[in-house]
PDB file of N, CA, C and O in Angstrom, chain B, residues numbered from 101:
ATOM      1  N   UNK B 101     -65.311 -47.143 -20.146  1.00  0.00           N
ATOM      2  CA  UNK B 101     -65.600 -47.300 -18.736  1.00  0.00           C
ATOM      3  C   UNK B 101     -65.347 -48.747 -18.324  1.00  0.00           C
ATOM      4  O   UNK B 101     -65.882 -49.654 -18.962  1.00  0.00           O
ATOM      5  N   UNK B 102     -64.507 -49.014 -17.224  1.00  0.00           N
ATOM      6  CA  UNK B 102     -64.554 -50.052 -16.619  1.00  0.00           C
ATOM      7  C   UNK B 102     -65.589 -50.105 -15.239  1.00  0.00           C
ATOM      8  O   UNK B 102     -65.787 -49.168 -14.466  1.00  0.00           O
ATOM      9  N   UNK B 103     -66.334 -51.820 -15.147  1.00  0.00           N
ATOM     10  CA  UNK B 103     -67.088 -51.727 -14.054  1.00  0.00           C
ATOM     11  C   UNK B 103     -66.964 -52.674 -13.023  1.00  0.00           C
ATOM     12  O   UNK B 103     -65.816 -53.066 -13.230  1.00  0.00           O
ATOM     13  N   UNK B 104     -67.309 -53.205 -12.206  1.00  0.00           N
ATOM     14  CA  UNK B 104     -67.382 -53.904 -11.487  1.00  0.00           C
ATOM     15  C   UNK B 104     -68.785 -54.582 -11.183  1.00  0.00           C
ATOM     16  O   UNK B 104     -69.844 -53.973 -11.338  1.00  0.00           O
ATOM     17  N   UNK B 105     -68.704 -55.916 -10.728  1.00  0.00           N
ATOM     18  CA  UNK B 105     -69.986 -56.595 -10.125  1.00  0.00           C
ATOM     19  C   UNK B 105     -69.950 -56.901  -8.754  1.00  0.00           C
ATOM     20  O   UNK B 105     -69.306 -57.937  -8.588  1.00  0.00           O
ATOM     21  N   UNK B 106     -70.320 -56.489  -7.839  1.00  0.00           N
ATOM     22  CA  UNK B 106     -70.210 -57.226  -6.166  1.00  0.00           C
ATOM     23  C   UNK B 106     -71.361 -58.241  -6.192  1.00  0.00           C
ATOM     24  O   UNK B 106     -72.436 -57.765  -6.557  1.00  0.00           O
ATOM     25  N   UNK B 107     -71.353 -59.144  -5.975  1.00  0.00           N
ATOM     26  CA  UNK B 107     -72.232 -60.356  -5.754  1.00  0.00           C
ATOM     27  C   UNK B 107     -72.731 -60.621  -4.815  1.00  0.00           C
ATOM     28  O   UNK B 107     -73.658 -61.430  -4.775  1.00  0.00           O
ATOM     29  N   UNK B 108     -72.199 -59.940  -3.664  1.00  0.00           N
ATOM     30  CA  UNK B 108     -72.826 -60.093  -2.056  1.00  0.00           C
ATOM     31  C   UNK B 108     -73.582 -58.936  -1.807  1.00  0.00           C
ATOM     32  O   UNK B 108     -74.571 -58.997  -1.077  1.00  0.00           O
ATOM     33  N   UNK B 109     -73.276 -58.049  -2.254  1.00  0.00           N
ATOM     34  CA  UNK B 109     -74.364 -56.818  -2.593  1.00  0.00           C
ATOM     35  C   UNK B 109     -74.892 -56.327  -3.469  1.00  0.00           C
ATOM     36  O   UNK B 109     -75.412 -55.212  -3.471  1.00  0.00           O
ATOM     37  N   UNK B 110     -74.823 -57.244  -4.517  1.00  0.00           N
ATOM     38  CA  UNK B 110     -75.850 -57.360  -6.206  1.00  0.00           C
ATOM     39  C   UNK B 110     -75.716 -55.895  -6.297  1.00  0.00           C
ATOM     40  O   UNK B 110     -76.709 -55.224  -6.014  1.00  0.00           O
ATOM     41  N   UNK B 111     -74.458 -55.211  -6.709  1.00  0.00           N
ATOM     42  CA  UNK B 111     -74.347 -53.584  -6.438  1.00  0.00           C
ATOM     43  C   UNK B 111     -73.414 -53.721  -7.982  1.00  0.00           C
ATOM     44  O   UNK B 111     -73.046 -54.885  -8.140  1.00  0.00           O
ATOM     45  N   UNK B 112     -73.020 -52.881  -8.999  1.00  0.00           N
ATOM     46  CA  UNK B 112     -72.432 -52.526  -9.536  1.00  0.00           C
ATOM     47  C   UNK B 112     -72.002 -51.176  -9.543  1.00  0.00           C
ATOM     48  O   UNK B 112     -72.737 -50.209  -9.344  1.00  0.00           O
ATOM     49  N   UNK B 113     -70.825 -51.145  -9.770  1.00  0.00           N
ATOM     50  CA  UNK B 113     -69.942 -49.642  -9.876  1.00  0.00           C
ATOM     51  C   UNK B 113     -68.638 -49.602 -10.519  1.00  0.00           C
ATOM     52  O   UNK B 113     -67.694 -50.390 -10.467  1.00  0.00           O
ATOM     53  N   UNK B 114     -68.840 -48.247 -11.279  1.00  0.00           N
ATOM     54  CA  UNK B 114     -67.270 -48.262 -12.131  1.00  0.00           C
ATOM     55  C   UNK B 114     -66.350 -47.811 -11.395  1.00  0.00           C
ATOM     56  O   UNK B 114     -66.214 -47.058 -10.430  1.00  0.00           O
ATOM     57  N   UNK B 115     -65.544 -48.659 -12.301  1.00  0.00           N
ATOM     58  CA  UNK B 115     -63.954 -48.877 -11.528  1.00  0.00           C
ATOM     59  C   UNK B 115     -62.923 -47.545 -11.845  1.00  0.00           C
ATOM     60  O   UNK B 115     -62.010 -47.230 -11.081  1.00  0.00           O
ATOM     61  N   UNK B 116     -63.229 -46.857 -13.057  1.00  0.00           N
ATOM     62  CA  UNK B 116     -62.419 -45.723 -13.663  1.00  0.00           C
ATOM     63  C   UNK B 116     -63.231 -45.721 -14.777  1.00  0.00           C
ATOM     64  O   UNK B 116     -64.035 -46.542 -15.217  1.00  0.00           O
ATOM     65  N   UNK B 117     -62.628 -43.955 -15.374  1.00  0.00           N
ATOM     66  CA  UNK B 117     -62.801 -43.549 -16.540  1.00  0.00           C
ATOM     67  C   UNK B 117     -62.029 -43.665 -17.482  1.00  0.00           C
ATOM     68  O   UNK B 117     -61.694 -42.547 -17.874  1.00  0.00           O
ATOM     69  N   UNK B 118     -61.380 -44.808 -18.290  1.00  0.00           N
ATOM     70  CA  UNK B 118     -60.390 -45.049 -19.174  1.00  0.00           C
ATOM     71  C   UNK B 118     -60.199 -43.966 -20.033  1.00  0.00           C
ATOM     72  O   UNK B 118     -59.217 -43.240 -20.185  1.00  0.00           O
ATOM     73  N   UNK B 119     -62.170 -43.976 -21.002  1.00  0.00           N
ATOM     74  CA  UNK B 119     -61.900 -43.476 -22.306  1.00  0.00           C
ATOM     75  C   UNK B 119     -63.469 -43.188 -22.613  1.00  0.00           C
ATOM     76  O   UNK B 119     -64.375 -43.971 -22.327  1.00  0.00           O
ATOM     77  N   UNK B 120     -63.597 -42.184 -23.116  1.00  0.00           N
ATOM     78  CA  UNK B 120     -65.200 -41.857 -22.956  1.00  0.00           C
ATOM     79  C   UNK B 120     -65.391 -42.394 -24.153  1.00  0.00           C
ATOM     80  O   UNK B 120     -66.257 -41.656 -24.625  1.00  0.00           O
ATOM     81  N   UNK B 121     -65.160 -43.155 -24.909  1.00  0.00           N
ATOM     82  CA  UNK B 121     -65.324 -43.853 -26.080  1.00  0.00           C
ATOM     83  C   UNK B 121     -65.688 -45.413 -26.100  1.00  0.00           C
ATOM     84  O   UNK B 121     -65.918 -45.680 -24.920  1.00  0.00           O
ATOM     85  N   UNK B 122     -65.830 -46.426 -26.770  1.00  0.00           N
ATOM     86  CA  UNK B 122     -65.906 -48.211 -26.561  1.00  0.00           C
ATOM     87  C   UNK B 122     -65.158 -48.345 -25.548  1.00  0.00           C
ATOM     88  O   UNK B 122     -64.155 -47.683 -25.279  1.00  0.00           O
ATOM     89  N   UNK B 123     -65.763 -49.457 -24.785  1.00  0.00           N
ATOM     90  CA  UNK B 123     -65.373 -49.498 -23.592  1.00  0.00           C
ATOM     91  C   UNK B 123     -64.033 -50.894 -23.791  1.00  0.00           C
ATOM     92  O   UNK B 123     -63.324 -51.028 -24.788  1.00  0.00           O
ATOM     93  N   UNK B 124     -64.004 -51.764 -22.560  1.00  0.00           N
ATOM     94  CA  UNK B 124     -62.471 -52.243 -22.800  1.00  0.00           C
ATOM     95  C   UNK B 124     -62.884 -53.664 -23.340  1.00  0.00           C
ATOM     96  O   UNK B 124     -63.652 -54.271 -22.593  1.00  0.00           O
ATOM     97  N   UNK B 125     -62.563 -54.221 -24.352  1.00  0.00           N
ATOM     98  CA  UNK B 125     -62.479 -55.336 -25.246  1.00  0.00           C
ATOM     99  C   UNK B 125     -61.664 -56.751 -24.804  1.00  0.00           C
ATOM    100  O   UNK B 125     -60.846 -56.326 -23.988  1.00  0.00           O
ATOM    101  N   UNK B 126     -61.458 -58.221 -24.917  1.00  0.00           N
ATOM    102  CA  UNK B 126     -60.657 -58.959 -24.945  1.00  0.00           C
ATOM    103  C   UNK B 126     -60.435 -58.846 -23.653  1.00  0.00           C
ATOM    104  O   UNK B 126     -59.481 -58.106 -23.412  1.00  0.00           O
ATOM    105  N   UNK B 127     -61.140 -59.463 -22.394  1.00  0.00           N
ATOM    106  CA  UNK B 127     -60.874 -59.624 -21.593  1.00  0.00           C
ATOM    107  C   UNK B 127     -60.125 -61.148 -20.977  1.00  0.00           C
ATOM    108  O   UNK B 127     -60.215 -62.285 -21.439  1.00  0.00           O
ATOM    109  N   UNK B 128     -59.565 -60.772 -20.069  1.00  0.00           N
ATOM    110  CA  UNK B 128     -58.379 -62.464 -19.811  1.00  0.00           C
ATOM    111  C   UNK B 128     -58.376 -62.056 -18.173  1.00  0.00           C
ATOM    112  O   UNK B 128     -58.476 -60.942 -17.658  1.00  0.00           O
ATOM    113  N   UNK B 129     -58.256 -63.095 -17.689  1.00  0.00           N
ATOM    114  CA  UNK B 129     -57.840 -63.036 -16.496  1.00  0.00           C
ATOM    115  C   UNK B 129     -56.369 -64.103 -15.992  1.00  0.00           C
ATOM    116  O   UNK B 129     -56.381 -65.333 -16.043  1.00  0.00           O
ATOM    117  N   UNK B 130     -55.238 -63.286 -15.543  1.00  0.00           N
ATOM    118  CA  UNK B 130     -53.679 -63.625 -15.736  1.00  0.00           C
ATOM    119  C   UNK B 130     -53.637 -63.418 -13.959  1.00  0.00           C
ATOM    120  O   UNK B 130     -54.025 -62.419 -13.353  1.00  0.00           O
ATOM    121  N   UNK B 131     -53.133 -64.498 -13.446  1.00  0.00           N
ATOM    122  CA  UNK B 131     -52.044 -64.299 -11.976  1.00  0.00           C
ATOM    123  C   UNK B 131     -53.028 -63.156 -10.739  1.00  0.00           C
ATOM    124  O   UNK B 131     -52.489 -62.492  -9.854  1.00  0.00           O
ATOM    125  N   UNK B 132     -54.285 -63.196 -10.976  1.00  0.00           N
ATOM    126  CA  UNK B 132     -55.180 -62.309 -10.204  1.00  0.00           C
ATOM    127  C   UNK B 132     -55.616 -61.256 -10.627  1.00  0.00           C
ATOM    128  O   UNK B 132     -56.323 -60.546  -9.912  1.00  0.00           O
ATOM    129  N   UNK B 133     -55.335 -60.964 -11.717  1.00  0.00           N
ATOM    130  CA  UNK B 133     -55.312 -59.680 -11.969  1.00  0.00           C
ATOM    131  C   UNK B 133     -56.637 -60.155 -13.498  1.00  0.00           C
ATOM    132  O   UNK B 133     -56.920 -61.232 -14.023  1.00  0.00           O
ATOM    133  N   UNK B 134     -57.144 -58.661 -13.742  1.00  0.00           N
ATOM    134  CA  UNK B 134     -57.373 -58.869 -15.093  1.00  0.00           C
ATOM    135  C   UNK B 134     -57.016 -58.051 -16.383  1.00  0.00           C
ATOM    136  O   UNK B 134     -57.151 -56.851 -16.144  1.00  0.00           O
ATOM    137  N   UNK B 135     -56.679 -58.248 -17.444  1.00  0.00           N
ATOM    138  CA  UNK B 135     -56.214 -57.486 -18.706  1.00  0.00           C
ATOM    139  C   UNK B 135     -57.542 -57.778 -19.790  1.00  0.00           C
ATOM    140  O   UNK B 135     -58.340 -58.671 -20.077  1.00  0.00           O
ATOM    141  N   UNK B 136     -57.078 -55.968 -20.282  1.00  0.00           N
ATOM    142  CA  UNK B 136     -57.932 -56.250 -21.613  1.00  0.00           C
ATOM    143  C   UNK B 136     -57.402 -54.909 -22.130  1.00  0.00           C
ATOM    144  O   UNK B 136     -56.569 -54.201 -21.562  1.00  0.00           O
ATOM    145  N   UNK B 137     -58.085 -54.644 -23.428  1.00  0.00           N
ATOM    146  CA  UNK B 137     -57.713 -54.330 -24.283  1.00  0.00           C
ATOM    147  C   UNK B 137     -58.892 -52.829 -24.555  1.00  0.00           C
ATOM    148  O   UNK B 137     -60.030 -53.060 -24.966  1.00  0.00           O
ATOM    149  N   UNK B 138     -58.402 -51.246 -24.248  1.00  0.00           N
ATOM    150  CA  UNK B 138     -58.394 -50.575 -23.896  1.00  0.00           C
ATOM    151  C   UNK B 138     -57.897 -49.213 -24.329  1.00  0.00           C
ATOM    152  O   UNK B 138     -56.743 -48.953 -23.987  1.00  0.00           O
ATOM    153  N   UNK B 139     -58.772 -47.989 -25.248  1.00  0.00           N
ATOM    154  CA  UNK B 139     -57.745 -46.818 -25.325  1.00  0.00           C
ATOM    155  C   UNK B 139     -58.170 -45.942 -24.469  1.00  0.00           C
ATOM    156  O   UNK B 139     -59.360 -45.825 -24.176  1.00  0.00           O
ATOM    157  N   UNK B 140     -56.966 -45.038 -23.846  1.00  0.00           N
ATOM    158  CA  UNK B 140     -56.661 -44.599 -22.731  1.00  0.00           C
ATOM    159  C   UNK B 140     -56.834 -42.906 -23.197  1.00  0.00           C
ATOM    160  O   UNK B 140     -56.461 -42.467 -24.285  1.00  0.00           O
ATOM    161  N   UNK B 141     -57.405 -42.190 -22.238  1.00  0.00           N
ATOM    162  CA  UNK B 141     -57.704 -40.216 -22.101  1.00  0.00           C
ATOM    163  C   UNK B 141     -55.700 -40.407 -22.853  1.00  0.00           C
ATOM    164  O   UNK B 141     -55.593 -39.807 -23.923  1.00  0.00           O
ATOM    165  N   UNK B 142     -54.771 -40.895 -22.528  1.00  0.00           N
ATOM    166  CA  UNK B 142     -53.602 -40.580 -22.282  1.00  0.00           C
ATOM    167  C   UNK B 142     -52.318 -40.280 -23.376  1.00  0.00           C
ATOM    168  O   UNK B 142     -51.119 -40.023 -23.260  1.00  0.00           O
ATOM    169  N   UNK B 143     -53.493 -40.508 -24.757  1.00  0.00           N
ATOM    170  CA  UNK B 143     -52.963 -40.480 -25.646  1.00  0.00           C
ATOM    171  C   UNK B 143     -52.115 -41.170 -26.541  1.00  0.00           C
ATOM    172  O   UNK B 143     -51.705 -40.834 -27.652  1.00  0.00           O
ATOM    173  N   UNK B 144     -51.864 -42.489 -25.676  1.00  0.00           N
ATOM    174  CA  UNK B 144     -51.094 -43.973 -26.236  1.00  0.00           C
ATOM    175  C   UNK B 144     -52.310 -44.467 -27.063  1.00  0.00           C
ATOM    176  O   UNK B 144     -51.879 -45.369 -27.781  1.00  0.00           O
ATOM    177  N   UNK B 145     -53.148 -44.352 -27.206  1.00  0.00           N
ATOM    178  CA  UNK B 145     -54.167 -44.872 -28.080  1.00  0.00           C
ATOM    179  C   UNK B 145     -54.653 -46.044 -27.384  1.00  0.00           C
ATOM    180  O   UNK B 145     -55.026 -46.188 -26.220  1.00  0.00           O
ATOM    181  N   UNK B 146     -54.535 -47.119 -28.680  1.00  0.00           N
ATOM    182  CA  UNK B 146     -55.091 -48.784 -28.070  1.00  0.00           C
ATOM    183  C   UNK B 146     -54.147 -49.510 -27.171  1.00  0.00           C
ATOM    184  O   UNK B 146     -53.072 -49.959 -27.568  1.00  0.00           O
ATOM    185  N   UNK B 147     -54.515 -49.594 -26.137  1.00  0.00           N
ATOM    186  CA  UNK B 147     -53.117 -50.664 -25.511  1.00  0.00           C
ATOM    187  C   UNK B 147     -53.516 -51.923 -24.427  1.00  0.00           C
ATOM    188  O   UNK B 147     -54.662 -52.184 -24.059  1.00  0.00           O
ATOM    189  N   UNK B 148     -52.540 -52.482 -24.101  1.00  0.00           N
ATOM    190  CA  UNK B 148     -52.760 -53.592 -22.969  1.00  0.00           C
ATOM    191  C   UNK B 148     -53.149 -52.743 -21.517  1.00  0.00           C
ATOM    192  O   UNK B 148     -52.351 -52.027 -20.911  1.00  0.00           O
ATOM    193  N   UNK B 149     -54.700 -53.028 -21.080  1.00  0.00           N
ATOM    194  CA  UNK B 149     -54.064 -52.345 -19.391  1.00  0.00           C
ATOM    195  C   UNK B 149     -54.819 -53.675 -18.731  1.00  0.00           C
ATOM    196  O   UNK B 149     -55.347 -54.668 -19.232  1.00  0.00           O
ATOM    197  N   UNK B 150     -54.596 -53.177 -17.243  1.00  0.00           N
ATOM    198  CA  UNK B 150     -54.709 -53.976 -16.232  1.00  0.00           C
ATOM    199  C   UNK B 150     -55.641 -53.382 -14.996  1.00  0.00           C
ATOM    200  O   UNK B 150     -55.554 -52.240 -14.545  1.00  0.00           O
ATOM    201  N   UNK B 151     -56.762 -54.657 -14.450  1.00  0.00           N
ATOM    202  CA  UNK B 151     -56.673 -53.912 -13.173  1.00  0.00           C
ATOM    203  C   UNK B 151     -56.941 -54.940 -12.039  1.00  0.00           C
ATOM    204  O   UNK B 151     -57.509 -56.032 -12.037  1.00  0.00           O
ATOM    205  N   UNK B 152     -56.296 -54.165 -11.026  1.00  0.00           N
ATOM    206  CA  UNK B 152     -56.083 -54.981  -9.918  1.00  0.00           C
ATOM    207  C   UNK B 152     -57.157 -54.810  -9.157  1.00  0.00           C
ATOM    208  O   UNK B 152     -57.643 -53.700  -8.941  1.00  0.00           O
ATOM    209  N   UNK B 153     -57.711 -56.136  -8.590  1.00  0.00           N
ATOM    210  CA  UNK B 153     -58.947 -55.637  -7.184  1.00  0.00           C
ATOM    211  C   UNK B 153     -57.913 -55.735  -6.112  1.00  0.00           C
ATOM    212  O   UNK B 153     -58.437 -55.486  -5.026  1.00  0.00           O
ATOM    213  N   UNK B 154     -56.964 -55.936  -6.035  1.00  0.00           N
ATOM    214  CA  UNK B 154     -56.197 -55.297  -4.773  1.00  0.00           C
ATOM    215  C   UNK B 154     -56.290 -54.157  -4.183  1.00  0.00           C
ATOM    216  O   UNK B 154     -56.619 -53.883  -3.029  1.00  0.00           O
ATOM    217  N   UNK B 155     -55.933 -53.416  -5.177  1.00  0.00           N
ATOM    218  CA  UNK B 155     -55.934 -51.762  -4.931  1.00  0.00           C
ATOM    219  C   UNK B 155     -56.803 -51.567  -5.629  1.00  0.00           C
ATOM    220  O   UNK B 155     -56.388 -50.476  -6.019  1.00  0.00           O
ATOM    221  N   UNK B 156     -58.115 -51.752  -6.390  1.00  0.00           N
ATOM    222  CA  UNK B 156     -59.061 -51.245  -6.993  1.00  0.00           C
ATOM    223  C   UNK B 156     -58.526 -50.246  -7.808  1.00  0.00           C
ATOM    224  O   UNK B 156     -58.989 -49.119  -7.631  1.00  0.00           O
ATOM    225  N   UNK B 157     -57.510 -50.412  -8.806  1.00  0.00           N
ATOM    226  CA  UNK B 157     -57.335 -49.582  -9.521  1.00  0.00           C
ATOM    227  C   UNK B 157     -56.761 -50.180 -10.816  1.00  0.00           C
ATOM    228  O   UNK B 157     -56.260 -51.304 -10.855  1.00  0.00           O
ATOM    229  N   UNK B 158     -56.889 -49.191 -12.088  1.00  0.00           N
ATOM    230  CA  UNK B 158     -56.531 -49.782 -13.597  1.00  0.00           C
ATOM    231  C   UNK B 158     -55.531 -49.091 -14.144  1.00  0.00           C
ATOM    232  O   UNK B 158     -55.340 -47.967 -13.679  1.00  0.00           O
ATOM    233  N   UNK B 159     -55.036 -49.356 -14.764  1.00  0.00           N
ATOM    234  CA  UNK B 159     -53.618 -48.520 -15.572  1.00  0.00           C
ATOM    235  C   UNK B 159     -53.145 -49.201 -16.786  1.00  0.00           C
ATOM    236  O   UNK B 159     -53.432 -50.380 -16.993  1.00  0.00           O
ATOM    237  N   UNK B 160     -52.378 -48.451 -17.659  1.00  0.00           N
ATOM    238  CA  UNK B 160     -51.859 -49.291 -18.621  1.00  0.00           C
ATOM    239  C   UNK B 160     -51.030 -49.840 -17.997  1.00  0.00           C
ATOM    240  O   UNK B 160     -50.442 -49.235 -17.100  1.00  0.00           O
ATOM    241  N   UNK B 161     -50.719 -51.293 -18.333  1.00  0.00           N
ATOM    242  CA  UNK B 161     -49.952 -52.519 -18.235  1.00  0.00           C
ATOM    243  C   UNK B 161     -48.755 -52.551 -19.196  1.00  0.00           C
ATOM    244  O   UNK B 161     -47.674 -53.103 -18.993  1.00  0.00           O
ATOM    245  N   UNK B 162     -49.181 -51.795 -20.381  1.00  0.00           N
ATOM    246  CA  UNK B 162     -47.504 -51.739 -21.659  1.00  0.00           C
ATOM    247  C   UNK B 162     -48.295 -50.397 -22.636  1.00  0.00           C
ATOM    248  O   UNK B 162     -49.425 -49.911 -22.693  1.00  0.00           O
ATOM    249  N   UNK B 163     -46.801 -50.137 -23.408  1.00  0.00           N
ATOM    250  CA  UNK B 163     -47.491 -49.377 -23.895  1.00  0.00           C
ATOM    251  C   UNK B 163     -46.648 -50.288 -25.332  1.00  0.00           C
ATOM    252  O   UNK B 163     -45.427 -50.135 -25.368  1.00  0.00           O
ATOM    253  N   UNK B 164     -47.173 -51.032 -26.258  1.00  0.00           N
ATOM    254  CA  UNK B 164     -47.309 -52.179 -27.075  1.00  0.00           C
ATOM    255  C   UNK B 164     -46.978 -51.199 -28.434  1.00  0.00           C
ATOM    256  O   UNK B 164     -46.070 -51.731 -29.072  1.00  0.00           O
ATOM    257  N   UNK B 165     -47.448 -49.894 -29.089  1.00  0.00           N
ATOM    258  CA  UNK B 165     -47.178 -49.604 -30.081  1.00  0.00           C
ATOM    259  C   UNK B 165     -46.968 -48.468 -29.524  1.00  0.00           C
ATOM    260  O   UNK B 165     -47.725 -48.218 -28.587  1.00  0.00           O
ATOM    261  N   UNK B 166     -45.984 -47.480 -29.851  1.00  0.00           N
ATOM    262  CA  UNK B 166     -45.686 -46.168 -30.079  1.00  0.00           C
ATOM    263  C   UNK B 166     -46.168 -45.423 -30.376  1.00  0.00           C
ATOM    264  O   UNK B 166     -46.315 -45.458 -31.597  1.00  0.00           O
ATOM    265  N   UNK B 167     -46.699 -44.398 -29.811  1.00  0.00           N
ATOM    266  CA  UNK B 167     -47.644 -43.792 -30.430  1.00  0.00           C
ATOM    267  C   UNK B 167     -49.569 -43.487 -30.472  1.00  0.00           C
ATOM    268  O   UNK B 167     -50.134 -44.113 -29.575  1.00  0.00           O
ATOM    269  N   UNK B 168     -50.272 -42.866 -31.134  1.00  0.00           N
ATOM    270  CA  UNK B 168     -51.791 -42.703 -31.054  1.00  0.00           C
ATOM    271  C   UNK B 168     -52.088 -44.333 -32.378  1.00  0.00           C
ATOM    272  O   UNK B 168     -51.666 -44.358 -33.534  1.00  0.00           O
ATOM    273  N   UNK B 169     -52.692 -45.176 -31.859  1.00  0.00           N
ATOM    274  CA  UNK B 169     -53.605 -46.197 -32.853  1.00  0.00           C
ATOM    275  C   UNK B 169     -55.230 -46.223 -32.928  1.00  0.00           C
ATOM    276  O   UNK B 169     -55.801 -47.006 -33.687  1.00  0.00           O
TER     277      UNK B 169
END
């Protein structure tokens, strides 16, 4: 699960359902955006994703190994 913090309305809420499993690891923040490290319902296993508060939404960013890891 990814979540969010609003600070002006001390409110939290998730952002998506990645992976009903450990949630997303190795977080960085790159060019506005943030990445971390993440396995996906989608069957790529462990990979790089991203999410934007632009569009309030997350996705994989690469898919780094081939395959289920």
């Amino acid at each position: 699960e990814l979540w969010k913090y609003d600070g002006a309305t001390n409110t939290a809420s998730r952002v998506t359902n990645i992976y009903s499993g450990p949630g997303p690891s190795f977080l960085a923040v790159y060019n506005g955006a943030l990445y971390f490290h993440a396995t996906g319902n989608d069957g790529a296993g462990s990979e790089l994703w991203k999410y934007d508060s632009t569009t309030n939404t997350a996705s994989r960013a690469a898919d780094i190994v081939t395959g289920p890891i």
